[in-house]
C-alpha positions in Angstrom: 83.6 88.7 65.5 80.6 86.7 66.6 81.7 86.7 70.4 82.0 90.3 70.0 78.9 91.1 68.2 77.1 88.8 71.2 79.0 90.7 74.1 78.2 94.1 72.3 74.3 93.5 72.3 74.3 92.2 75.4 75.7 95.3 76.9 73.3 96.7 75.1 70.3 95.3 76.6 71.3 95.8 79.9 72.1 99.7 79.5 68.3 99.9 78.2 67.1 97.6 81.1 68.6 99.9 83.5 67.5 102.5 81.6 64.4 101.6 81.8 64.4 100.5 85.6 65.1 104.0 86.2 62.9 105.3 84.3 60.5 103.4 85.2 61.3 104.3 89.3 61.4 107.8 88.3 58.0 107.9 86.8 56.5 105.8 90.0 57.7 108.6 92.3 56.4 111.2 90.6 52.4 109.9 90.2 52.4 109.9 94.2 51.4 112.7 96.1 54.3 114.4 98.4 54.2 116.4 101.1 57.5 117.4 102.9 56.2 116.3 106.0 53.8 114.1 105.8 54.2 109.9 105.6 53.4 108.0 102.4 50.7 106.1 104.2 48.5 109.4 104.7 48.0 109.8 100.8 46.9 105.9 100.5 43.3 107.0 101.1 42.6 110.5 99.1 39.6 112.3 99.4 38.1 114.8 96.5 36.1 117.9 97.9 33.9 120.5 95.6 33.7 123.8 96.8 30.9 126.1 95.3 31.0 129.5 94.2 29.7 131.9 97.2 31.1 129.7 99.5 34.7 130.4 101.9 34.5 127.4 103.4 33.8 123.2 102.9 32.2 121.0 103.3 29.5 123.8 103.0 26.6 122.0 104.3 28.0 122.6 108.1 29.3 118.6 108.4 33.1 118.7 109.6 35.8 116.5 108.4 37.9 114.3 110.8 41.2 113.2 110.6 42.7 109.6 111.0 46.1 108.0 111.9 47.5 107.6 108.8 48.0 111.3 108.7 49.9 113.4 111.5 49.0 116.8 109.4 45.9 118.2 107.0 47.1 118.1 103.4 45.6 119.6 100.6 45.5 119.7 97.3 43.0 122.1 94.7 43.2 122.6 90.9 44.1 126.5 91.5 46.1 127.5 93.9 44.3 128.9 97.1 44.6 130.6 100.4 43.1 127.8 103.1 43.1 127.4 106.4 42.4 124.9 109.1 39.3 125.8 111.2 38.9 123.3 114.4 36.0 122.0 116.3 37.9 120.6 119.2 34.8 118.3 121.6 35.7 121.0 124.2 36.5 124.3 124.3 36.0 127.0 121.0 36.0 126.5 117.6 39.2 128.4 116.0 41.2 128.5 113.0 45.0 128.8 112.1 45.9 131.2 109.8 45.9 130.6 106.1 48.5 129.0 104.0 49.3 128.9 100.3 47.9 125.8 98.7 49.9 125.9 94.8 47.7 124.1 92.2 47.9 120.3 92.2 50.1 119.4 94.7 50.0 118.3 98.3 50.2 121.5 100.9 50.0 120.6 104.7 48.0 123.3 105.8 47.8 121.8 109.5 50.4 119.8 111.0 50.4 118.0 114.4 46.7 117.5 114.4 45.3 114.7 116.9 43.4 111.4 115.9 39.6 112.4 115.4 40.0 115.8 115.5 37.1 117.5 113.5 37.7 120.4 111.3 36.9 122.3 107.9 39.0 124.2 105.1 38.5 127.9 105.0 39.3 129.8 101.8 40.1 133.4 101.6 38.3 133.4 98.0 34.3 132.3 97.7 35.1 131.3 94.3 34.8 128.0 93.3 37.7 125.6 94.4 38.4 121.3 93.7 40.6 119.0 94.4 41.7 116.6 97.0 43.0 116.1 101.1 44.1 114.1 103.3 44.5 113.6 106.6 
């Protein structure tokens, strides 16, 4: 009876460890950003943005954002979903935009994909109603 009552809590303990390893793997996964196409390594350094009211466009103080190598696309991310697009300022040549995409609230939208090293750019939204959150790129 004892053996029994030792191999029966045993069992026990290690359904609720692996329980709780999954869990616990499930939880992990879910707190990171995700983006279909974009590489874990381009959310390691997030950026937050503010967008006024009155404003269809940031940064709003005419400074451009640039993008690095962790990140092959533009993500981003606002507290209400959005229409933005991607509007480039290439060191040559015009300064264009791609069309706009829907951005859903709080989560991870690549909104430009493909974009070079150092490219400079800034999000354009449809609305000039205030807009947060965060991008990366």
């Amino acid at each position: 009876m004892k053996n029994r009552t030792k191999t029966l809590a045993l069992a026990g303990s290690a359904l609720l460890l692996v329980a709780g390893v999954s869990a616990g793997g499930a939880e992990a996964a879910s707190a990171t950003p995700t983006s279909k196409r974009a590489p874990a390594a381009c959310f390691d350094v997030l950026h937050s943005y503010s967008k006024p009211s009155g404003y269809g466009y940031y940064p709003t103080n005419g400074t451009r954002l640039t993008t690095t190598s962790r990140c092959a696309d533009i993500n981003i991310s606002p507290r209400a979903g959005a229409y933005i697009a991607v509007c480039f300022h290439p060191s040559s040549g015009s300064e264009y935009c791609n069309g706009y995409t829907w951005a859903p609230a709080n989560q991870y939208t690549v909104v430009a994909s493909g974009v070079r090293d150092g490219t400079q750019f800034y999000f354009a939204f449809r609305s000039t109603a205030a807009s947060s959150g965060g991008w990366a790129a």
